[in-house]
GUKE-555858 format. One record per residue (C-alpha): x, z, y; residue in three letters. Coordinates in steps of 0.02 Angstrom, whole numbers, plus 50000, padded with zeros to 5 digits. Layout:
residues N
XZYALA ...
This chain:
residues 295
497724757350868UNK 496734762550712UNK 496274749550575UNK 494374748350572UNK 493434738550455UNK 491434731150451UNK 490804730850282UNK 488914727250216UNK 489094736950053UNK 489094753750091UNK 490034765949960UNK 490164782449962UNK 489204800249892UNK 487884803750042UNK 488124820650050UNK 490034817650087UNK 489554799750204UNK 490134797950369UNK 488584793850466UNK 489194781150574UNK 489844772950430UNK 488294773450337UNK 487374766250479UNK 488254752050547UNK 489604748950412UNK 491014752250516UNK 492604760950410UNK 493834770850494UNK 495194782650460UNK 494004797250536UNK 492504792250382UNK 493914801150266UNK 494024815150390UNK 492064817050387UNK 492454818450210UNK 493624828950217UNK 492574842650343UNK 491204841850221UNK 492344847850080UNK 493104861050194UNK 491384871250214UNK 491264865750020UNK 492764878050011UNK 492344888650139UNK 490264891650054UNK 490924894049881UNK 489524879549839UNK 489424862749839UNK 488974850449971UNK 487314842549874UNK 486724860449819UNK 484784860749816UNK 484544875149947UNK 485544862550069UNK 484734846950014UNK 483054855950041UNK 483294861150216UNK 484024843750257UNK 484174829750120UNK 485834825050201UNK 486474842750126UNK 487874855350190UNK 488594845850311UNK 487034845650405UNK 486274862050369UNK 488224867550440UNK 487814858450595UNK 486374865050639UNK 487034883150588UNK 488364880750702UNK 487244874350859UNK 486144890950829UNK 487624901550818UNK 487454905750627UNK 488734899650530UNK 489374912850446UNK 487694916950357UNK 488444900550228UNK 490154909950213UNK 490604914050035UNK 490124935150004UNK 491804934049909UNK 492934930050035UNK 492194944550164UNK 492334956250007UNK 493994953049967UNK 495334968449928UNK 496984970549996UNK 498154970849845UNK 499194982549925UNK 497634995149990UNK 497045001249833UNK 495574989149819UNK 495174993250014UNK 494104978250046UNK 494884971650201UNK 494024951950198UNK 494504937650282UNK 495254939250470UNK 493984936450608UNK 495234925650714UNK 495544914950542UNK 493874909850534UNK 493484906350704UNK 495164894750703UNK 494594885350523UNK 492634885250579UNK 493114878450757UNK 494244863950675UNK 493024862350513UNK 491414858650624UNK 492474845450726UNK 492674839550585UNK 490834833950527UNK 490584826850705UNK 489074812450679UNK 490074798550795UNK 492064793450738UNK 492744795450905UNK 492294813850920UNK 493294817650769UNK 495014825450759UNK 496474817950704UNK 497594823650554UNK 498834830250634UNK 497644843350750UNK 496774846950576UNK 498384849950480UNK 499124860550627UNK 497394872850673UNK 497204875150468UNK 498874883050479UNK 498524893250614UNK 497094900050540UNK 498194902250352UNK 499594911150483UNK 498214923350545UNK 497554927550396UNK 499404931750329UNK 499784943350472UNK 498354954950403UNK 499624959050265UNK 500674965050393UNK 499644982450398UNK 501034994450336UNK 501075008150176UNK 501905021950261UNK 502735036850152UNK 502245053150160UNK 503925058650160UNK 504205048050340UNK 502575053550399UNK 503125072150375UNK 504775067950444UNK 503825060150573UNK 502785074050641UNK 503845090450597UNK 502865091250441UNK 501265092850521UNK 501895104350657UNK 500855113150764UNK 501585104550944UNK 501205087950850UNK 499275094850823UNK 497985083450936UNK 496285090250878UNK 495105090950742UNK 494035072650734UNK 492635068050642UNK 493365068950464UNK 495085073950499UNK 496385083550608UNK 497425072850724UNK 499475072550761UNK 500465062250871UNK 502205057350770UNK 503205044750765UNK 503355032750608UNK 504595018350588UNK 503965001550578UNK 504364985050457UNK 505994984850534UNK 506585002850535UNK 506195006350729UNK 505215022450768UNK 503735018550861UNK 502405032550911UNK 500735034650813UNK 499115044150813UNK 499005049850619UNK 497085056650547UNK 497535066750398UNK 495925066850293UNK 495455080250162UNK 495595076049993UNK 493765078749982UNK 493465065150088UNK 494145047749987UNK 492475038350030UNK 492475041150212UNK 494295036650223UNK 493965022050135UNK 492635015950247UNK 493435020650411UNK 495095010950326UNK 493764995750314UNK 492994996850475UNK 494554995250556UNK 495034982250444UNK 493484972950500UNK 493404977550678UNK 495074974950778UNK 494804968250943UNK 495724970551128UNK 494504982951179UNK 494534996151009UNK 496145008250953UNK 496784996650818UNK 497515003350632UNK 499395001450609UNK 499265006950428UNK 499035021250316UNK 499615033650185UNK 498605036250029UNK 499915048749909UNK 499355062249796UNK 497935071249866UNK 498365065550064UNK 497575051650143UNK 498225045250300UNK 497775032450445UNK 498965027550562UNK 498235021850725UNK 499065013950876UNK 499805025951003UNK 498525030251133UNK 498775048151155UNK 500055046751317UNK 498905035851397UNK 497545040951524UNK 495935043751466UNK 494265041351571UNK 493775060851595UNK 495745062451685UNK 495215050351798UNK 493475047651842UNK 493785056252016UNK 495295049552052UNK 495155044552230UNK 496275029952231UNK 495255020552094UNK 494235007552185UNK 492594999452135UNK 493394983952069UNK 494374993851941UNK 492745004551895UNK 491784989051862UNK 493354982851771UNK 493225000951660UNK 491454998651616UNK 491524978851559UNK 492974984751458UNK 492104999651362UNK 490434987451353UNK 491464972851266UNK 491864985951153UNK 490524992851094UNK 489614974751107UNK 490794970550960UNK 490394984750870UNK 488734984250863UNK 488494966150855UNK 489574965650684UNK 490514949550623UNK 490044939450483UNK 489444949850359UNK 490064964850397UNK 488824979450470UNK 488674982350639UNK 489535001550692UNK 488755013350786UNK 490095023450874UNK 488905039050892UNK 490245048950982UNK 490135037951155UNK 491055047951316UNK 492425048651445UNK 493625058051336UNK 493575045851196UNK 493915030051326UNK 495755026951337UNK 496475018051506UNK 498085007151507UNK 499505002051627UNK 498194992651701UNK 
């Protein structure tokens, strides 16, 4: 059992007080991890917990105005700009920003955090072990890969014209294979951009960054060397594609209903944005361009 403790002189900052404490005197282990939660949206604002924008919305400050953010489903309009801006040292200042699954795990454990009762709180332990998880999936967005244009060539004849896909958007597409962080070919879809076109690479580079979910073609990496700019996508080109099998006869309603949740959860998170990143418009919507798996 915890130690608690019933004191008549309150101490404390009040924008950093546990509530319950503050109320009925009663000092527990979990008034430190109030504390604590308030200092983690501290870190996660850039700005300090008694700031007067907070103060003015609710005199109790951040802690507060983060609770009532999160029960309206608007937290990340308090996220610091910098950390959504921030460049991938290894991307040529691509701004890549903080990983969408790391916030949700450090918001999710933060607000449990800044729970008004002591009981609802989390312990140290479940703190200490979902802050890691979010620090573990934020360093697995370093694991997007620099190819070489030298393996890329290798990779896809040189650019041959068997490896040609078809012209997209910006680029011309090629299936090839590339070998990964551990030296093990895998099979790509490469866009080779025109030199011409550095800003749209870079913004397609960031959208994809930005925008990787179980329903979108996800980057692998890319290849930015001389006057050749490269994005490496995951392999979907041996896969099925909607227009190949819209009148199949064998594919029942179920699995049609199945298709068309999966395309709509798709383009719901592409239009509805995260954080405060823009919402895409795909603007190139149709059977060709959705890809069917195993499943």
């Amino acid at each position: 059992m915890g130690w608690i403790i019933y004191t008549q002189r309150i101490a404390g900052t009040d924008v950093y007080l546990d509530p319950e404490y503050s109320k009925t005197g009663k000092l527990k282990k979990q008034s430190d991890i109030y504390s604590f939660g308030v200092v983690l949206f501290e870190i996660f604002s850039g700005t300090l917990a008694h700031e007067k924008f907070y103060t003015d919305e609710n005199n109790k400050g951040l802690a507060a105005v983060a609770r009532k953010r999160f029960s309206e489903g608007t937290l990340m309009e308090i996220v610091d700009p910098k950390v959504m801006e921030e460049a991938e040292e290894r991307c040529f200042g691509l701004k890549v920003g903080a990983n969408r699954e790391s916030l949700e795990a450090f918001l999710n454990i933060a607000i449990q955090c800044l729970a008004e009762t002591q009981v609802e709180r989390p312990k140290l332990t479940d703190i200490t072990k979902e802050l890691e998880i979010a620090l573990n999936l934020q360093e697995k967005r370093k694991d997007i890969l620099k190819f070489s244009l030298e393996g890329i060539q290798l990779g896809t004849e040189n650019f041959s014209e068997k490896n040609f896909i078809k012209k997209e958007g910006f680029g011309m597409l090629y299936r090839g294979e590339v070998p990964n962080d551990i030296g093990c070919k895998v099979p790509v879809i490469l866009k080779v951009t025109k030199s011409s076109e550095e800003n749209n690479f870079l913004r397609e580079l960031e959208i994809l960054f930005g925008h990787k979910h179980e329903n979108i073609i996800g980057v692998v990496g890319y290849c930015k060397e001389k006057d050749d700019k490269i994005i490496v996508y995951e392999n979907a080109y041996n896969l099925n594609t909607l227009n190949s099998q819209v009148n199949d006869v064998s594919l029942t309603w179920i699995k049609r209903l199945e298709i068309c949740v999966g395309i709509a959860n798709g383009l719901k998170f592409l239009h509805k944005g995260f954080a405060r990143q823009q919402s895409v418009v795909h603007r190139d919507i149709k059977s060709v361009n959705i890809v069917l798996n195993e499943d």
